[in-house]
C-alpha positions in Angstrom: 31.6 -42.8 65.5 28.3 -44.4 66.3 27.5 -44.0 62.7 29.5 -46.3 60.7 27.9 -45.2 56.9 29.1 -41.6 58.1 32.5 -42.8 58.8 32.4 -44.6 55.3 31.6 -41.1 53.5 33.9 -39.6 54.9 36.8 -41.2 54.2 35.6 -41.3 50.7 36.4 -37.6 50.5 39.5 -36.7 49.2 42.5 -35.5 51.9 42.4 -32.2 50.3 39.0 -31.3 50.8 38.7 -32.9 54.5 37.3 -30.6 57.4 35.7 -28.3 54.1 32.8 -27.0 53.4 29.7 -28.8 52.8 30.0 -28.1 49.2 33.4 -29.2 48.6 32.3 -32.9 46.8 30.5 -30.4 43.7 33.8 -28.5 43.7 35.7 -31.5 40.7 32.2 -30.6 38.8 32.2 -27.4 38.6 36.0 -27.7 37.7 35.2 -29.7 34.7 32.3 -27.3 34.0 34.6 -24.0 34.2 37.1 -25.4 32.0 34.2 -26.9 29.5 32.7 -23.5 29.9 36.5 -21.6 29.3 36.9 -24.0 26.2 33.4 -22.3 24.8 34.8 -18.9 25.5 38.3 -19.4 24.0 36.5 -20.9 20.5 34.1 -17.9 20.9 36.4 -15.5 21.1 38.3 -17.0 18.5 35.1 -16.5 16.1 35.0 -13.0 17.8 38.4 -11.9 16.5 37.9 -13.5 12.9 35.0 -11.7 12.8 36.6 -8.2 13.6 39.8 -9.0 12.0 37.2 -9.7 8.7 35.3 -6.4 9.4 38.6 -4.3 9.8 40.1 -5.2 6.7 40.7 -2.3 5.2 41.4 -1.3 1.1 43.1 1.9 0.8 41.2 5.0 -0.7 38.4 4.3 1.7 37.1 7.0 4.2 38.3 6.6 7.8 37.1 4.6 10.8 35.4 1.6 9.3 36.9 -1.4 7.3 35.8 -2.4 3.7 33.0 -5.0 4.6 31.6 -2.4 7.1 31.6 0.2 4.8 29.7 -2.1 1.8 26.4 -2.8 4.8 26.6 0.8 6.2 26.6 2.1 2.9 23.8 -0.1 1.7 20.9 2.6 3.3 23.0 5.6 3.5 20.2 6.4 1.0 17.8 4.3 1.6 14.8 4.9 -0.3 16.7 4.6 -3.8 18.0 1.7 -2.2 14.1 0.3 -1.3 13.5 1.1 -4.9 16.1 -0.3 -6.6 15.6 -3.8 -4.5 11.6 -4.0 -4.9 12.3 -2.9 -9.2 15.1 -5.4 -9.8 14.2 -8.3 -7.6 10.0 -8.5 -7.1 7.4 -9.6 -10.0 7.4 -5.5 -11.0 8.8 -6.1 -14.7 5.8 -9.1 -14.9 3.6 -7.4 -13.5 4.5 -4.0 -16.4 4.0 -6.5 -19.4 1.0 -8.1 -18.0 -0.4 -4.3 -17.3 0.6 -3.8 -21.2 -0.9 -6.8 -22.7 -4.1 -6.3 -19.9 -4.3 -2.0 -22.0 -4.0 -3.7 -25.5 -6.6 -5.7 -24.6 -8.7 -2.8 -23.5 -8.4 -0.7 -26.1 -9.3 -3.2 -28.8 -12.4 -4.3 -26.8 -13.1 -0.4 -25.9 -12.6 0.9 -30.1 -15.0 -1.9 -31.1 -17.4 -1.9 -28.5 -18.0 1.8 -29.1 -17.8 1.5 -32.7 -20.4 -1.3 -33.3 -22.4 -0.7 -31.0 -22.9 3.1 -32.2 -23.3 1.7 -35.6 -25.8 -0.6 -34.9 -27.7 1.5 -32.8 -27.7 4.5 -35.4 -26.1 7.0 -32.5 -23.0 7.8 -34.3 -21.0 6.5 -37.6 -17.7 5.4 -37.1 -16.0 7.1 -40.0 -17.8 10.4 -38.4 -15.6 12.4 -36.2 -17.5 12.3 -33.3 -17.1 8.1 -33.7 -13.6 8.9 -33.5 -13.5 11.4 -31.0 -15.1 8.6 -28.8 -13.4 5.9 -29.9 -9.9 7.8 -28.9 -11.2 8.6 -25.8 -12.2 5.6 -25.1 -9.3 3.7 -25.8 -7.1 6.4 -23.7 -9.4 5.5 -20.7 -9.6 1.6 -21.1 -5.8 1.7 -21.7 -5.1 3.7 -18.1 -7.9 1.1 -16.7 -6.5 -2.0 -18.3 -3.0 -1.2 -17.4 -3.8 0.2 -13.9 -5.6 -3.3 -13.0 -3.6 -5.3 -14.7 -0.5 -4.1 -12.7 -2.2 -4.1 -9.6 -3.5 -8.0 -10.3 -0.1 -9.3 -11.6 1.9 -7.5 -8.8 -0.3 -7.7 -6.0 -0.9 -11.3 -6.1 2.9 -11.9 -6.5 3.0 -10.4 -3.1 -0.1 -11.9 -1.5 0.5 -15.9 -2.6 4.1 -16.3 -2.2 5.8 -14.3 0.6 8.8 -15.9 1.5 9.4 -16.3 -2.3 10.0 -12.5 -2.5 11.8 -12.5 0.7 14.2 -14.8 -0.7 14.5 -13.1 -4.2 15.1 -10.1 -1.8 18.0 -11.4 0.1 19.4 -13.0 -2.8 19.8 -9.5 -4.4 20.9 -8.0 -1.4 23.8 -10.7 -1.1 24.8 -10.0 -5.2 24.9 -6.4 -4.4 27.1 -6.4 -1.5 29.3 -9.1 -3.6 29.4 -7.0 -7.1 29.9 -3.9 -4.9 32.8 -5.5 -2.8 34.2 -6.9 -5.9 33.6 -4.0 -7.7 35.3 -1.9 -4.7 38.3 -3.9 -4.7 38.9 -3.8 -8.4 38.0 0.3 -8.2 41.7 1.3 -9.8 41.6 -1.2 -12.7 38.1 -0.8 -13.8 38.7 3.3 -13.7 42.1 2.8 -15.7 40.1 0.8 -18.1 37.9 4.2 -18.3 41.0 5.9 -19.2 41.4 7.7 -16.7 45.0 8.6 -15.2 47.5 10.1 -12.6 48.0 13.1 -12.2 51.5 14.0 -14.0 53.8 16.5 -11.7 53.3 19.2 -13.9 50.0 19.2 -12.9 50.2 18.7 -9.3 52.9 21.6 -9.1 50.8 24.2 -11.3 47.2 23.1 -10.4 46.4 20.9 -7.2 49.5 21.1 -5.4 48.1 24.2 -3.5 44.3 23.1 -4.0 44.8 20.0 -2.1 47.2 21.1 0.6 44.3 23.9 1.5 41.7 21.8 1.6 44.0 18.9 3.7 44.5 21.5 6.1 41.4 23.3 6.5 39.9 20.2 7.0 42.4 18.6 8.8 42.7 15.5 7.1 44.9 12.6 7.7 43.9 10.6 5.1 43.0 11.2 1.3 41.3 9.4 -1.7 43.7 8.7 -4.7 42.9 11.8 -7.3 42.8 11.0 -11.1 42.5 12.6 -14.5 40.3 12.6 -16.9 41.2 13.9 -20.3 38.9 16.3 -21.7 38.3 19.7 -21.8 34.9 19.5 -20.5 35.3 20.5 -16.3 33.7 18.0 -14.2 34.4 16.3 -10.6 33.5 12.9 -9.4 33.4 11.0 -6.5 33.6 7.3 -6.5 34.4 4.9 -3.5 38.3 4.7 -3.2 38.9 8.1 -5.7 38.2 11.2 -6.5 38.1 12.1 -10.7 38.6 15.4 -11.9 38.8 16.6 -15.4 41.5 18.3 -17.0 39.6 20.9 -18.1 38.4 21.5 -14.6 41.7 21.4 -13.0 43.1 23.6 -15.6 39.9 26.2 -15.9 39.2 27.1 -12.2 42.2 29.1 -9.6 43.5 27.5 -6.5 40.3 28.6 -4.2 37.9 27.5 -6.9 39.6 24.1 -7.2 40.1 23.9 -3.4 36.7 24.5 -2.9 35.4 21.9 -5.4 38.0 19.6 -3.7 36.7 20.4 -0.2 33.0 19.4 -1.3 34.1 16.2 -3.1 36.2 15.3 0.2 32.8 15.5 2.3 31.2 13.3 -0.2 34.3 10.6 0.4 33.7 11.3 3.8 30.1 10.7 4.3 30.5 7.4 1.8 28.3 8.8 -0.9 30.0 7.8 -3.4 29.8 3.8 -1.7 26.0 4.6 -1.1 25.4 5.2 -5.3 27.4 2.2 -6.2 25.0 0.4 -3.4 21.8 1.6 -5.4 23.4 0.3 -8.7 24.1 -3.1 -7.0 21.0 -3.4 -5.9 19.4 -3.0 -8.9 21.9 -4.1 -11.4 19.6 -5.8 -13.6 17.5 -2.4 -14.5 20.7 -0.4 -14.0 21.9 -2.6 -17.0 18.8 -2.8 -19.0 18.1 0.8 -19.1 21.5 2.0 -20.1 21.6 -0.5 -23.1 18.7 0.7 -24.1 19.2 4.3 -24.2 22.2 3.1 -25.8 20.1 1.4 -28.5 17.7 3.9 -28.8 20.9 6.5 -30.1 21.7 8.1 -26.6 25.3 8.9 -25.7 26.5 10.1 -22.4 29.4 12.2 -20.9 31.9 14.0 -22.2 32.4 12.2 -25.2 29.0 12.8 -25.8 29.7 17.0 -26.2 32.5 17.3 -28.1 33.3 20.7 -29.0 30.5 22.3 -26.4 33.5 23.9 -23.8 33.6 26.7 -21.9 35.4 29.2 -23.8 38.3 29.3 -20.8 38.6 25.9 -21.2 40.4 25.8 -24.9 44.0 26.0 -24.1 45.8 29.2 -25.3 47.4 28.4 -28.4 45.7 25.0 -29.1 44.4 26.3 -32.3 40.7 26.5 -31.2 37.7 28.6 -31.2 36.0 30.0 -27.7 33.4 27.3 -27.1 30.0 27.9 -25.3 28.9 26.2 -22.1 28.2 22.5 -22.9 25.1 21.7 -22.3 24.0 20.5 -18.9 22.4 17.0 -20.3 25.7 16.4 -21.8 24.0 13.5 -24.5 23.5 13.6 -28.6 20.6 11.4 -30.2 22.9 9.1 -32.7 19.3 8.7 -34.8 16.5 6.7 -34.7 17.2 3.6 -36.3 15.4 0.0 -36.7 17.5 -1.1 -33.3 16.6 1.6 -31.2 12.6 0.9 -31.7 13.6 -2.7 -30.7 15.1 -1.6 -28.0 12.5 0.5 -26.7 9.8 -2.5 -27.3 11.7 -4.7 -25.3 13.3 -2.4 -22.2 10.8 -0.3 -22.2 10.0 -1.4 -18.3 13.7 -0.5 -17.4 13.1 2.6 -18.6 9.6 3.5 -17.0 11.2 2.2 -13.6 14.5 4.4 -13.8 12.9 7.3 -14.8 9.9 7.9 -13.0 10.4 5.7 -9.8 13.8 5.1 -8.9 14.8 8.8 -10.2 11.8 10.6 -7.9 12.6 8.8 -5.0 16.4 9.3 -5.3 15.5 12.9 -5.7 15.1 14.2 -2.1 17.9 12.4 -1.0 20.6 12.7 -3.4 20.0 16.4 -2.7 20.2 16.4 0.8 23.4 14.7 0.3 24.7 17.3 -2.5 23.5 20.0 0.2 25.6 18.7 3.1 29.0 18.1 0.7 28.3 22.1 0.0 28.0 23.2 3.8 30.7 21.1 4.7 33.2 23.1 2.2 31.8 26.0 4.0 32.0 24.9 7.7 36.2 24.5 6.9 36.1 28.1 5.4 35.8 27.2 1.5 32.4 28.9 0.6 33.5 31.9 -1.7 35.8 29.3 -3.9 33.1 26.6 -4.3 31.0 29.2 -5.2 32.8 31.2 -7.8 33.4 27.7 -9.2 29.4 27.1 -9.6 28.8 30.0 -11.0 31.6 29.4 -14.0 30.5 25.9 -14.3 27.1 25.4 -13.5 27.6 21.4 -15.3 30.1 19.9 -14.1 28.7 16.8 -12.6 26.8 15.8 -15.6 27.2 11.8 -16.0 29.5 9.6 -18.0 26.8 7.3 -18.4 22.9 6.5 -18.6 22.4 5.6 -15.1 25.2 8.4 -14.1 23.5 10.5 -16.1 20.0 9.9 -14.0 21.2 10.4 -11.1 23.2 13.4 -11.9 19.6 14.8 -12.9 18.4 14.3 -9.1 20.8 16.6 -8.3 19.7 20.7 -6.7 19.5 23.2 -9.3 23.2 24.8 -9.1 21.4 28.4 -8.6 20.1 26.9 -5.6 23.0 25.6 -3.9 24.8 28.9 -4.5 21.8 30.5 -2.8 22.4 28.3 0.3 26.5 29.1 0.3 25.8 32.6 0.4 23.8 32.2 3.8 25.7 33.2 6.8 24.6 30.3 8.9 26.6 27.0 8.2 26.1 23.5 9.6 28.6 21.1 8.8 27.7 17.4 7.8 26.5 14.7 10.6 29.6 12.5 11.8 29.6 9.8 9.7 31.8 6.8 11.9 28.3 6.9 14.6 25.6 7.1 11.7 27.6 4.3 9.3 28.0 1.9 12.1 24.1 2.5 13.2 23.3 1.9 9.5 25.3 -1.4 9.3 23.7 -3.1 12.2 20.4 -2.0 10.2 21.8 -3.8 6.9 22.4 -6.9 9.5 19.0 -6.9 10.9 17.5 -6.9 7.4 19.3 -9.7 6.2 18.3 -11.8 8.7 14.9 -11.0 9.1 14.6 -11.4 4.9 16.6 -15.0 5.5 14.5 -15.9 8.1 11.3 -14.7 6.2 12.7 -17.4 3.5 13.3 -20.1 5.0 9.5 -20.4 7.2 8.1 -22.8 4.5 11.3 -25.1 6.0 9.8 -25.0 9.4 7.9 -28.6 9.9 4.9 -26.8 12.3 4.2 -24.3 10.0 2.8 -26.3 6.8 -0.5 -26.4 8.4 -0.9 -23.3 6.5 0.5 -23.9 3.5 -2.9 -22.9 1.6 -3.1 -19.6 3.0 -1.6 -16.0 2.1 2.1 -16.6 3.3 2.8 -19.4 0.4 0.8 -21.1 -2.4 2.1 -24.3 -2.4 
């Protein structure tokens, strides 16, 4: 007691934490900080569960293991250069950059047919109504169109890359974010938008005498516990289709083809539901809505008409119903489309859509190609790995077309697909591998559609950051 502050301190400690440690005065501060801290934790995990309660909402149709939301992002790359392709063709400066090249070749060729022509005149080489005049003037426009058009592109599209960065990374996000909205949407609203098709339950006449013992085959060979919702199509014409929350098949198809044929056509389309394929091709579409659009109203201007509509009368002879009254068809035609004529509308709608077209058909088709028929590949050995080879087979072999689209864009893709002689080659091999799992790989796949968004949004929004306009004259931005 010879120190009287000491004696002050301590009885300014509280009874109950007399004779403790020397730590005890922190002790009411870290009380305050663990409930602060357990206050944090209970909002977080509050955010935590909205989040997985939002992720695990479900719509029913969909394949197994993943909720609707998890399925639009891990479907987004399932193939992802079609998906690359149809993002840089709808939403970069590529269209501007395609009428620039066009007006940059016009250019050319004018300058090139004159240059060659007056100057040979004038310098008594050749005479422009000679052939040899023309000769060269043709060739010379054909190489200062490719020249003109091939810089002009580059120029236009380069530059919209090279000035303005985080302006494409926005328009990139922004059609990221419509596509996973218009494919949610689009998703959600699967059932009405395929009854507005026309297309129909099955009646039970048809499930007794057709896919009653079809689907309970492939349910059990592949040991299913849940299904996609099957519908009809009405036409003769036998084709299958796979869509996000359904499975279409044609009465024709259903009505041409025995119970292991059927069950093996089933078997493949179940894979593709499985593996989310038919998610992934409404992803592409999404993405690139805008050329998507453009280029099927254009072929529709320009007197194209797709699916089955498209080939009436062209059925397999088995098809036409015994008794109906008609004449043994012949095989429809794989292309399944008729030119309506060339009319006044369809050469305005090839001068003005003409870059939808060049985009569809010769980048986003090509790069679809490879992986569309991977995917067609993997649907056939996974009918195989449950036993269902010989049926899918003999199904192939009687008809060879039956995935041809109902539309343009349908109708492209469709052509990306393995020749059928192909794929019957590969179901008669003895060694069978069936599909990758697809709960580990569509998970993987959504964290990657995550990390892209971000890193587009974050790309964006630099010209926002206050230290970075020192360089607002170089290549990142223009202004």
């Amino acid at each position: 007691m010879a120190d009287a502050p000491a004696g002050d301190s301590a009885s300014a400690v509280p009874p109950a934490n007399r004779g403790g440690s020397k730590h005890s005065p922190a002790r009411p501060r870290r009380a305050v900080e663990r409930l602060a801290a357990g206050r944090r934790g209970i909002a977080r995990h509050g955010l935590v569960r909205q989040y997985d309660r939002l992720m695990a909402w479900r719509l029913p149709g969909l394949p197994p293991g993943l909720g609707t939301l998890e399925w639009m992002l891990a479907a987004s790359f399932r193939m992802p250069g079609a998906s690359v392709a149809a993002l840089g063709a709808a939403w970069t400066a590529v269209i501007v950059a395609l009428w620039a090249a066009m007006f940059d070749a016009i250019g050319s060729v004018v300058v090139a047919v004159f240059g060659i022509s007056f100057s040979g005149h004038f310098a008594g080489i050749v005479n422009f109504s000679s052939h040899t005049a023309g000769g060269l003037a043709f060739l010379g426009a054909i190489a200062s169109a490719a020249v003109g058009f091939a810089a002009g592109f580059t120029a236009t599209y380069a530059n919209s890359f090279g000035h303005a960065v985080p302006v494409v990374a926005a328009a990139l996000f922004v059609g990221m974010l419509q596509g996973l909205v218009i494919a949610s949407v689009a998703t959600a609203m699967e059932p009405t938008l395929l009854r507005w098709r026309g297309y129909r339950r099955p009646s039970r006449r048809e499930w007794e005498l057709h896919l009653g013992d079809a689907m309970q085959t492939v349910v059990d060979a592949m040991k299913l516990r849940e299904t996609p919702k099957l519908l009809i199509m009405d036409t003769p014409i036998p084709q299958a289709w796979t869509h996000t929350r359904t499975i279409v098949l044609s009465k024709g198809l259903i009505e041409g083809l025995d119970a292991a044929e059927l069950a093996g056509v089933l078997a493949h389309e179940m894979v593709h539901w499985q593996q989310g394929d038919g998610l992934a091709n409404r992803m592409v579409w999404a993405f690139g809505w805008p050329i998507a659009v453009l280029y099927s109203l254009g072929m529709f201007l320009s007197g194209n008409r797709f699916g089955p509509q498209a080939s009436e009368g062209l059925v397999p002879a088995w098809a036409v119903p015994v008794g109906a009254g008609g004449v043994p068809g012949t095989h429809v035609n794989a292309k399944s489309v008729v030119k309506a004529g060339t009319t006044v509308l369809a050469l305005i709608g090839w001068l003005l859509l003409w870059p939808a077209y060049l985009l569809t058909r010769f980048v986003m088709v090509p790069i679809a190609a490879s992986e569309t028929r991977l995917i067609e590949y993997q649907a056939d050995a996974g009918a195989a790995a449950v036993g269902l080879a010989s049926g899918l087979q003999r199904a192939l072999e009687r008809i060879a077309p039956w995935e041809a689209g109902r539309t343009a864009w349908e109708a492209a893709l469709s052509a990306t697909h393995p020749p059928i002689e192909l794929r019957i080659e590969a179901l008669e091999d003895a060694e069978y591998k069936p599909p990758r799992p697809v709960e580990p790989i569509a998970r993987a796949e959504s964290r990657t559609t995550w990390g892209i968004l971000v890193t587009l949004l974050v790309v964006a929004l630099t010209p926002l950051v206050p230290t970075a306009h020192h360089a607002h004259n170089g290549w990142w931005w223009h202004w």
